[in-house]
N, C-alpha and C positions, 0 to 999 in steps of 0.2 A: 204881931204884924203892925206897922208902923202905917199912920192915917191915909200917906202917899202910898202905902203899898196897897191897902183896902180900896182903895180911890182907881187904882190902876188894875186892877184883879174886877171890880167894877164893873169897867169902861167909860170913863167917868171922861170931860170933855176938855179938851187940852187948856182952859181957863183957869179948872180945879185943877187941874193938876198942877198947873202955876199956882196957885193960892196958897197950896200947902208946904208947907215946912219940908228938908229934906231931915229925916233923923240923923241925930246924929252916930248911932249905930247900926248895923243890918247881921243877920245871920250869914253865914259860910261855912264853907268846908275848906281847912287851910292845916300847912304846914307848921312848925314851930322847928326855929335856928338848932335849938337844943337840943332837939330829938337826930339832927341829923347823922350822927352816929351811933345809932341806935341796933341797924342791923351787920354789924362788925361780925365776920365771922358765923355766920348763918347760913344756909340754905335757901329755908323758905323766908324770903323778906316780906312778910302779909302786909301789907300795904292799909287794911283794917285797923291796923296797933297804930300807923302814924298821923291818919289821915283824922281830924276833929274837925266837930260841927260848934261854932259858936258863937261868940258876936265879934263885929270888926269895926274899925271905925271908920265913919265914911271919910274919903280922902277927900281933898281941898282941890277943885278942879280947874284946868288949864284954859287958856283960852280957843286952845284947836280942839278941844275933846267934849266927849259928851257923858254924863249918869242914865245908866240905862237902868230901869227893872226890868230884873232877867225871870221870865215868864218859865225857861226850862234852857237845861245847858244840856251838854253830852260829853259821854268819855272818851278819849283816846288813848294812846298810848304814852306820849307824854306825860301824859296824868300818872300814869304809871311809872315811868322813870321817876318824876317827882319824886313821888311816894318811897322811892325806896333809896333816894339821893343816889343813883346812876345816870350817866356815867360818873357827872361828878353834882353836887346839893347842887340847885337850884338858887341856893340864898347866894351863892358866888355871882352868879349872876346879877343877882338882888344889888352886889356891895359894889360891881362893875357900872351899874346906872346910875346907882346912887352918887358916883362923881361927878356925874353930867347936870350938876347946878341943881338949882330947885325941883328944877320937872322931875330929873331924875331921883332925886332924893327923897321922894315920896314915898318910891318904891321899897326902898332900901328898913326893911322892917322885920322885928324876932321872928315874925306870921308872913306867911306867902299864902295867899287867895290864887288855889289853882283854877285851870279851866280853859278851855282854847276855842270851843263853838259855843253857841249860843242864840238865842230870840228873847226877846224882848218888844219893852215901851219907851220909847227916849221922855224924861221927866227935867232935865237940864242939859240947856247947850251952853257953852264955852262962849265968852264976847267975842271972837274971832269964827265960829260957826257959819258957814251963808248957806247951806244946801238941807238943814235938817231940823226942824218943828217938833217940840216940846207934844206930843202924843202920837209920832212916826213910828210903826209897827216895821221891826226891823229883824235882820239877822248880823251877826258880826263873823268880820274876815277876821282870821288870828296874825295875818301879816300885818306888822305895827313898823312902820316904815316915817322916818324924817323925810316931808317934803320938800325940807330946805336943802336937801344931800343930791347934789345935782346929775348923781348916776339913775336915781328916782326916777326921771323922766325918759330914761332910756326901758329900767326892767325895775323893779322896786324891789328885786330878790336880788339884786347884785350891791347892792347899796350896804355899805361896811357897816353902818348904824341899823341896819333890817333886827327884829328881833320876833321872838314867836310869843304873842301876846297870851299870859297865864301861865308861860313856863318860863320864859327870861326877863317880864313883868310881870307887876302884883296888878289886884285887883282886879284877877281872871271870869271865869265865868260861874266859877260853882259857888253863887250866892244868891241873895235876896236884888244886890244891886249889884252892878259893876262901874270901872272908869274906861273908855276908849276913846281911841284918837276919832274923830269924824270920817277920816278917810276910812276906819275901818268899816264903816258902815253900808251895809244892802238892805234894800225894800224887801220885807218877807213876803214870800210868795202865799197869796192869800188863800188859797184854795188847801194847804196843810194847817193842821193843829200847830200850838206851840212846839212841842215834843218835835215831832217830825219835820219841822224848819230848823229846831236846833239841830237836829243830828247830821247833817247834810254838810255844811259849809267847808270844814276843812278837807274831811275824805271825799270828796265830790271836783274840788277845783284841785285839788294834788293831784289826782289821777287827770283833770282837763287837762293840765299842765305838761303831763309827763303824754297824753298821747292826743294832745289836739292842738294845742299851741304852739307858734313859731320858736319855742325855748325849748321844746321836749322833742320825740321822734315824726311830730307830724306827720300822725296817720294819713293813712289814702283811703279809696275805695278800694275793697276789692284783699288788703293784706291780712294775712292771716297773724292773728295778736296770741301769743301764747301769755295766760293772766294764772299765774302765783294766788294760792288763795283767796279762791274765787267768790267763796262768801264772808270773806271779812271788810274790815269796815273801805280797806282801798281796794280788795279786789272786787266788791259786791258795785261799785260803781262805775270800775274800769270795764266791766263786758258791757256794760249798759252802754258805755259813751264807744264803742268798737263796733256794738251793732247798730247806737243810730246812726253811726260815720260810716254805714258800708262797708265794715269790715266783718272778719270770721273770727269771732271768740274762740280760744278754747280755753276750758278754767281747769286747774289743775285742783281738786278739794282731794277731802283723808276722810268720808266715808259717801256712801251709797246715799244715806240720806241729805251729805250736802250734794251729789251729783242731781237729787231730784228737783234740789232749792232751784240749783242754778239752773233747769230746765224750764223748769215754770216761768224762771226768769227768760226764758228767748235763749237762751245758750245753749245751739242744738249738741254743739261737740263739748264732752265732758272725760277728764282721763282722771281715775280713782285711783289714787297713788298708793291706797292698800292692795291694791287687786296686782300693783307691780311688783316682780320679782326684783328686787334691788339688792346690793353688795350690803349685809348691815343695814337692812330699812333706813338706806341714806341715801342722797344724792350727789353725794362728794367725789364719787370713784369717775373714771372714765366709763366705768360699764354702764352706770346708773346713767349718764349723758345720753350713751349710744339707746338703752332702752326707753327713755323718753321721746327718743327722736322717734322710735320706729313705731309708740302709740301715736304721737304729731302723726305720722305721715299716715299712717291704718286710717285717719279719721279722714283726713283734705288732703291727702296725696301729697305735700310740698310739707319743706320746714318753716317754722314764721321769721316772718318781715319783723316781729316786735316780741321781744320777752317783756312782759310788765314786771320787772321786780320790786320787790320791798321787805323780801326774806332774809338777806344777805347769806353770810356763812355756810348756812343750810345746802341751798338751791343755788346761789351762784356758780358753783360750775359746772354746775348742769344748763344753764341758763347761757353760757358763754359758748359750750359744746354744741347747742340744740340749733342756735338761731341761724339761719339762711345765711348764705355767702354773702356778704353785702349788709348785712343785717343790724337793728340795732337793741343791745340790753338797755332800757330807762331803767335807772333805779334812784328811789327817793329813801329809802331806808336800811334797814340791816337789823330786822328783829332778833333774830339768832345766832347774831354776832356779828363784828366790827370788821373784825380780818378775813378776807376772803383770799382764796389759794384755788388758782386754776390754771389751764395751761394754755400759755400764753398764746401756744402756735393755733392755738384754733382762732387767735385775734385777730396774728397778724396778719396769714397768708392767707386766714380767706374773708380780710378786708371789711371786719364785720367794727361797728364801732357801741363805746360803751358810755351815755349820756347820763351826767347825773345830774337831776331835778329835787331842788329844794321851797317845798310851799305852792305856791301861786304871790304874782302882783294883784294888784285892787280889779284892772281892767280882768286878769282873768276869771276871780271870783264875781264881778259882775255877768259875767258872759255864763257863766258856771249857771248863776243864780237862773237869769234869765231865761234858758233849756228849764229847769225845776219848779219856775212859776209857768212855765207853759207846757206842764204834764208831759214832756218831751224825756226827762229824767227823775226816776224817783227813790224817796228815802227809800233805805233799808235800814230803815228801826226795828230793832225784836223787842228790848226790853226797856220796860220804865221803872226806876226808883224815884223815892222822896227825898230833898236836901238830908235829911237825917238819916236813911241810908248810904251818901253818895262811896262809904266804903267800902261797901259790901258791891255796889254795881264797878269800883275802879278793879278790884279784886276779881269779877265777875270778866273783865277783859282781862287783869292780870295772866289768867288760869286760862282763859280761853274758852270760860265755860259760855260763849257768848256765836252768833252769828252776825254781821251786820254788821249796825250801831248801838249803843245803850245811850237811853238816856236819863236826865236827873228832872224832873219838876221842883221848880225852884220858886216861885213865886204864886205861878200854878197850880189852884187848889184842887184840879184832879186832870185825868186825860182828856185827850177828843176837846179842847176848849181850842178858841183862836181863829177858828176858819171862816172867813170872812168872803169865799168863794163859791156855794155848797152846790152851785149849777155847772161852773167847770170840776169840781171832784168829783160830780155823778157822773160827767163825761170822761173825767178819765178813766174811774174804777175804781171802787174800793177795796179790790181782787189785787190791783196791783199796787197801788198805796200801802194796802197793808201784809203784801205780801211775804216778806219775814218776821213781823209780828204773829201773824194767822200760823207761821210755821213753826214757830219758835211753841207756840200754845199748845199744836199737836204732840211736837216731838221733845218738852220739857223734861228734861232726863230727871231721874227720879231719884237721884240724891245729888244735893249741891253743895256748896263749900260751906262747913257747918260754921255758922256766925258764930263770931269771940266769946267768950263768955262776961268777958266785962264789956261788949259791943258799944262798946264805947263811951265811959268819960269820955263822952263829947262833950 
């Protein structure tokens, strides 16, 4: 560990932390060009074989950006596609920035530094900086948006230069250090550990986005939200943000013990979609639509005002069948596939509409943030690895073996460090802060994805 990383692991006073040297290498977890066809013809793409822990070298920084020490990152799914170069490498991306003159040609490297959330210590600003100080305890948005792109000032996810920072740029979050634009930057909510500020930012503002913000289905009081996946990392945040906005969750999970999770959570209506009689344990048929609707309705009498999706292929047409006259499907994703098939006529003639939300802008992740530092929304963290695991925990969302969030300590010499609030965390509760960790401890299934055997030439 390099003398600014001991300095900053410390608490050491934003003086020192000027004083010191930036090394000129840091640990990571990253990709390599070569590898990318690697799983040609496979089944199982273990994401463990591609992913290496090892040094990088620190990039040469811009004048709008800042070096953060990343205290702890988190996984997504993203991280996932990386890993297994779906739908297509990553480094394409890498060769598409790399044309955009120097800035871009940073990025453009054999290695890709994955990683999309994050917390950290800002240890260098950019000469063009005004709003952020060299020891600013922070969390980072993954929207990496040109503010010179004058659609920017309208929605920053409409903006043809938008990119998703650690998968269509280097220099992501699964490391010792990172590089971000300034705009990415939010004050971390003082009252969470490291861990638990990183895991928050992306799946927390994608679901604001998709049902509270002027771009998504703009919830109401009072509508009844049917939420896809209710303890994963966007549905475990979408009932949260339904029931502080006065609306009626219902989560859809795939067993009994995730129907208890999301209980505990405030989600009094829960539909176990093992306990459903469905055509081929699918949701694809008409029959499966009509049976969903009739548990919706057994629970709140009506159909919902909002499908939260992010399943695609899977649940879309069921999703399209279910939702109220008038209604609308948000969808930000398509985990189990791309191509969705349903029937049309339940679109068109009963006027229901289908919104699609990509990300959050900076305003929404601040607004995100802002509920999160005032115990108003909280993580769902289950699990913690160490940088020198981060394969086995991307694998760990790979496979699903996961509730929630996972996260990676990355700078952070162990858990529970960082909480700079510890008289609002007593008021909010440590029942519910740590409420998918605590659950995740009970109900740790009892065999898990047996680690590689070379686990890595990292």
């Amino acid at each position: 560990m390099s003398d600014l990383l001991q300095a900053v692991v410390a608490g050491a006073e934003p003086e020192e932390l000027l004083s010191l040297d930036l090394p000129s290498s840091y640990r990571a977890a990253y990709l390599r060009r070569e590898d990318a066809g690697m799983f040609e013809g496979r089944t199982d793409k273990d994401v463990r074989e591609s992913l290496h822990v090892g040094e990088m070298a620190m990039p040469e920084l811009a004048p709008d950006e800042c070096v953060v020490a990343v205290m702890s990152a988190a996984i997504n799914f993203n991280t996932v596609w990386s890993a297994i170069f779906e739908p297509v490498p990553t480094f394409a991306f890498l060769e598409k920035l790399g044309k955009q003159g120097w800035h871009g040609g940073r990025h453009d490297l054999p290695y890709h530094q994955l990683g999309s959330d994050a917390s950290g210590v800002i240890v260098r600003v950019g000469s063009g900086v005004k709003n952020w100080r060299v020891g600013d305890k922070v969390v980072i948005s993954p929207s990496h948006v040109d503010e010179e792109d004058h659609a920017s000032y309208d929605d920053g996810m409409l903006t043809e230069t938008q990119l998703a920072w650690g998968f269509e740029t280097n220099f992501g979050a699964l490391g010792e250090f990172c590089l971000v634009k300034a705009n990415q930057l939010v004050p971390k909510p003082a009252h969470l550990s490291w861990e638990e500020a990183a895991a928050s930012t992306l799946c927390a503002a994608t679901a604001y986005r998709m049902l509270v913000g002027r771009h998504g289905a703009q919830m109401k009081q009072g509508d009844t939200v049917l939420v896809w996946g209710g303890t994963g990392g966007l549905g475990s945040y979408a009932l949260q943000f339904v029931k502080n906005g006065g609306g009626i969750p219902i989560a859809v999970v795939g067993s009994q013990e995730k129907a208890d999770l999301v209980r505990a959570q405030g989600c009094e209506h829960v539909i176990n979609r093992s306990e459903l009689d469905l055509p081929d344990n699918s949701f694809r048929s008409p029959k499966a639509g009509r049976i969903l609707g009739q548990a919706v309705r057994s629970l709140v009498g009506e159909d919902p005002q909002i499908v939260f999706e992010y399943l695609g292929a899977e649940t879309f047409p069921a999703s399209v069948y279910v939702a109220k006259r008038g209604g609308r499907i948000v969808t930000c994703g398509s985990s189990t596939g791309y191509h969705h098939e349903y029937d049309n006529r339940f679109l068109w003639m009963r006027l229901k509409r289908i919104i699609g939300s990509h990300g959050f802008n900076y305003h929404e992740a601040v607004e995100t943030n802002r509920l999160i530092g005032r115990g108003m929304i909280h993580p769902t963290l289950s699990r913690v690895y160490t940088l020198d695991d981060a394969g086995e925990a991307t694998r760990a969302v790979q496979t699903n073996e996961h509730v929630g969030k996972v996260a990676v300590l990355c700078a952070a010499p162990s858990e529970n460090l960082g909480i700079d609030a510890p008289e609002l965390r007593a008021r909010i509760g440590e029942e519910r802060i740590n409420l998918y960790r605590d659950w995740t401890a009970r109900h740790s299934r009892a065999t898990a994805p047996e680690p590689l055997a070379a686990a890595s030439a990292r």
